[in-house]
N, C-alpha and C positions, 0 to 999 in steps of 0.2 A: 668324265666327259669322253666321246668316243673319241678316235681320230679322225682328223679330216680324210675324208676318200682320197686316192690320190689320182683318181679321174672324175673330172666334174663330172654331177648329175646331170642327165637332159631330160628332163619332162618331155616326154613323148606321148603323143595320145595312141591310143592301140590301133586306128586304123594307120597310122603311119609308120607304127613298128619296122615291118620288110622293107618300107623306103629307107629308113635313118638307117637300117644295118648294114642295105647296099653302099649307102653313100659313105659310112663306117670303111666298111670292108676292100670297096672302089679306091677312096680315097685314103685310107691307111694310115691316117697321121699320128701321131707320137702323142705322149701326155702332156707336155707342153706345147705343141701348134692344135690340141680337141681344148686347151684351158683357154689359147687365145682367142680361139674361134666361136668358142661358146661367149667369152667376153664380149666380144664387139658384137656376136649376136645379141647380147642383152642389153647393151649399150642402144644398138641400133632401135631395139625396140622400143626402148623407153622416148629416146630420140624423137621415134616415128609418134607415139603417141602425142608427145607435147604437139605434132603438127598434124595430127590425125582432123579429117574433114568435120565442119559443121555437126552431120549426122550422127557421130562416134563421140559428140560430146558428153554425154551422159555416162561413158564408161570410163570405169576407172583404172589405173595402169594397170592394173593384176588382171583383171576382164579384159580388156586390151591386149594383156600378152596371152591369158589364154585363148582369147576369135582368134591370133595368130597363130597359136601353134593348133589349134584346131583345122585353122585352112590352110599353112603353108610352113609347117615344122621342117619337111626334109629341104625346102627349096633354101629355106635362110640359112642353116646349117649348109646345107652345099656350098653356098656363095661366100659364106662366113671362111668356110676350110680353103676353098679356090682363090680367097684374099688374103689368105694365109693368115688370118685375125687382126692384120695389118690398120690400128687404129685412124693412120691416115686417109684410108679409104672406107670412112665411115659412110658416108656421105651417097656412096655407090648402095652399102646396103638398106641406108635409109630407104633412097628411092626406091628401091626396089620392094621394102615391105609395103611401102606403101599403093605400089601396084597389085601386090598380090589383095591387100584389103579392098583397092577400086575395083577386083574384077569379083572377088567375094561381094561387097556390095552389088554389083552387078545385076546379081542371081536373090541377090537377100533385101530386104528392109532394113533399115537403120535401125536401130531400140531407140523407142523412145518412151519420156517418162511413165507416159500413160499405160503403153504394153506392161510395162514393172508391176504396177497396183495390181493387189491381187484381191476378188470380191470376199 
């Protein structure tokens, strides 16, 4: 079995690449405050999903986290490292993914079951 990496992996989608490396680079944190940060970022998500709107009921946590890292990977990682992974202030990055999915919604349509069926 390999060894564990000893910096967590961040699924990044590719157009966000240049953002996560600035906010990397900007922000400069250590291997233990990128382990915290990524934590509560995934905490948070999961979090947001259990309270994710009506519309976003049909998706599942892993769909869930990826429409998030699709619409808003470098912003939660920013906020994640600016709260220093600080699990008591989970609550600040909840709300906040969950704005970033109301203004994604915004611009987008909800899925719903009928879009899925495929002829």
């Amino acid at each position: 079995m390999p060894d564990r990496p000893s910096v967590p992996v961040i699924n990044t989608p590719d157009h966000h690449f240049g953002a996560m490396f600035l906010i990397l680079l900007a922000r400069a944190p250590d291997t233990a405050m990128l382990r915290a940060a990524t934590r509560l970022a995934d905490s948070a998500a999961v979090a947001s999903w259990a309270l994710r709107p009506d519309g976003l009921k049909p998706l599942t946590v892993d769909q869930y986290r990826e429409l998030l890292a699709y619409a808003a990977a470098p912003e939660v990682l920013d906020l994640a490292l600016y709260l220093r992974g600080d699990r008591k202030r989970i609550r600040t990055l909840i709300d906040h993914i969950g704005r970033e999915i109301a203004e994604l919604l915004s611009h987008y349509s909800a899925p719903t079951p009928e879009s899925d069926a495929r002829p």
